[in-house]
C-alpha positions in Angstrom: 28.2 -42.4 -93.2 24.7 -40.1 -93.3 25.7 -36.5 -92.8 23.0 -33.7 -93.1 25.0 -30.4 -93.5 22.8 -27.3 -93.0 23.1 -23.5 -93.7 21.4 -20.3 -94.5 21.0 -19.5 -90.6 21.8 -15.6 -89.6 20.8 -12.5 -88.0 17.6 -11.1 -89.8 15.2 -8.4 -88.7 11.4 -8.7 -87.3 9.4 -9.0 -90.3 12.5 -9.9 -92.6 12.7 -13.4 -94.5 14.9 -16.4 -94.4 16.0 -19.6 -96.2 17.5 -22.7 -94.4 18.9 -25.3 -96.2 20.2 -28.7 -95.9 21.2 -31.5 -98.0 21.9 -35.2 -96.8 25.4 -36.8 -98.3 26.6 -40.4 -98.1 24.9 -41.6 -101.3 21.7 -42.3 -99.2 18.0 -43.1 -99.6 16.1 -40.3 -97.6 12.3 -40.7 -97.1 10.8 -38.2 -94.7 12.3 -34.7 -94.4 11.6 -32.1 -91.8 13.2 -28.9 -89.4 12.8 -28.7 -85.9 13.8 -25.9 -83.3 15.3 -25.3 -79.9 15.0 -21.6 -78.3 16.9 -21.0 -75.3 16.0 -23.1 -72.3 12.9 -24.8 -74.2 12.6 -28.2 -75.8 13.0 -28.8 -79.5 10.1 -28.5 -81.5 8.8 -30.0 -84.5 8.8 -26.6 -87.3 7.1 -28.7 -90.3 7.9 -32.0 -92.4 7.5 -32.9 -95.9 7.0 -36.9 -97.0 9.7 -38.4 -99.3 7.2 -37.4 -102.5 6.4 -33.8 -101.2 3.2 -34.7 -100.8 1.9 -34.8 -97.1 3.5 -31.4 -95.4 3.0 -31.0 -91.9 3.3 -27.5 -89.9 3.5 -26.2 -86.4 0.4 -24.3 -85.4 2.8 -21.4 -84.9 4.9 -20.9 -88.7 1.3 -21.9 -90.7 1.1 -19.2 -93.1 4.5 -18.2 -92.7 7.0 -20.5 -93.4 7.1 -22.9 -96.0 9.0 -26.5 -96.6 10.6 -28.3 -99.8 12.8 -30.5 -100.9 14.8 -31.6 -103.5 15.2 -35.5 -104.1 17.8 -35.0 -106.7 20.3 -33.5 -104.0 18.6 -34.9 -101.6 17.7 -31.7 -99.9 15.0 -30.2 -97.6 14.3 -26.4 -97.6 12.7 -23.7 -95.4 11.5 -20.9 -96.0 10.6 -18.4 -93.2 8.9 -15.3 -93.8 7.3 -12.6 -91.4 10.2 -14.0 -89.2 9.4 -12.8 -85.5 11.8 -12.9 -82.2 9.8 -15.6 -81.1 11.2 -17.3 -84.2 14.2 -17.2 -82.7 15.9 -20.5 -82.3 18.7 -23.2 -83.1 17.2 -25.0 -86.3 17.8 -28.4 -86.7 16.9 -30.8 -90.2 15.9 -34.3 -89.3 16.0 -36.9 -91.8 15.0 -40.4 -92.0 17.5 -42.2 -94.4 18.2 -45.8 -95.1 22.1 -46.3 -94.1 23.9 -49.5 -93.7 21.9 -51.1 -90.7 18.7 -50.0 -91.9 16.5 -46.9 -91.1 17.5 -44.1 -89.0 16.9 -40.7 -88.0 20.0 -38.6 -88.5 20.0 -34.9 -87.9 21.7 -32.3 -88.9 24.3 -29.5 -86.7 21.6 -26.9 -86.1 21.5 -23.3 -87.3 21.5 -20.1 -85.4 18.2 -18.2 -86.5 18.0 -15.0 -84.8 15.5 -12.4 -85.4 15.7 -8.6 -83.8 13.0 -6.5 -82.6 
């Protein structure tokens, strides 16, 4: 069973910094990593993603310069860090990952965390 347990999500100020974090358990193979976001009555977006060597990174037009994705193989983790957080920031954050479970490869996803940011 592939479970992606997040945390780090909170209550920050405009301008303040914050680190999600999530780690994949099940004794999995993970390749791609990445963190999406929901805001209230909008579709999820796609935040940024990081290949299963760290080497291609993908962001959203909108965190570039701002926020920053990583990840750990060894505990099979994926990381963001968000900095000059804004209220538009202001979402449910969600960690995707692609892992190879019994049945082949999936997309599992992780319970989403609460990232608000005050004016």
């Amino acid at each position: 069973q592939v479970r992606l347990v997040e945390s780090g999500g909170g209550l920050v100020q405009a301008g303040g910094s914050r680190k999600l974090s999530c780690a994949a358990s099940g004794g999995v193979i993970v390749n791609t990593m990445g963190w999406y976001r929901q805001a209230l009555g909008k579709q999820r977006e796609l935040v940024a993603t990081i290949s299963a060597g760290g080497g291609v990174i993908d962001y959203a037009d909108s965190v570039k310069g701002r926020f920053t994705i990583s990840r750990d193989n060894f505990k099979n983790s994926v990381y963001l860090q968000m900095n000059s957080l804004n209220p538009e920031d202001t979402a449910v954050y969600y960690c995707k990952a692609r892992a190879l479970a019994a049945g082949g490869w999936k997309d599992y996803w992780g319970q989403g965390s609460q990232v608000t940011v005050s004016s």
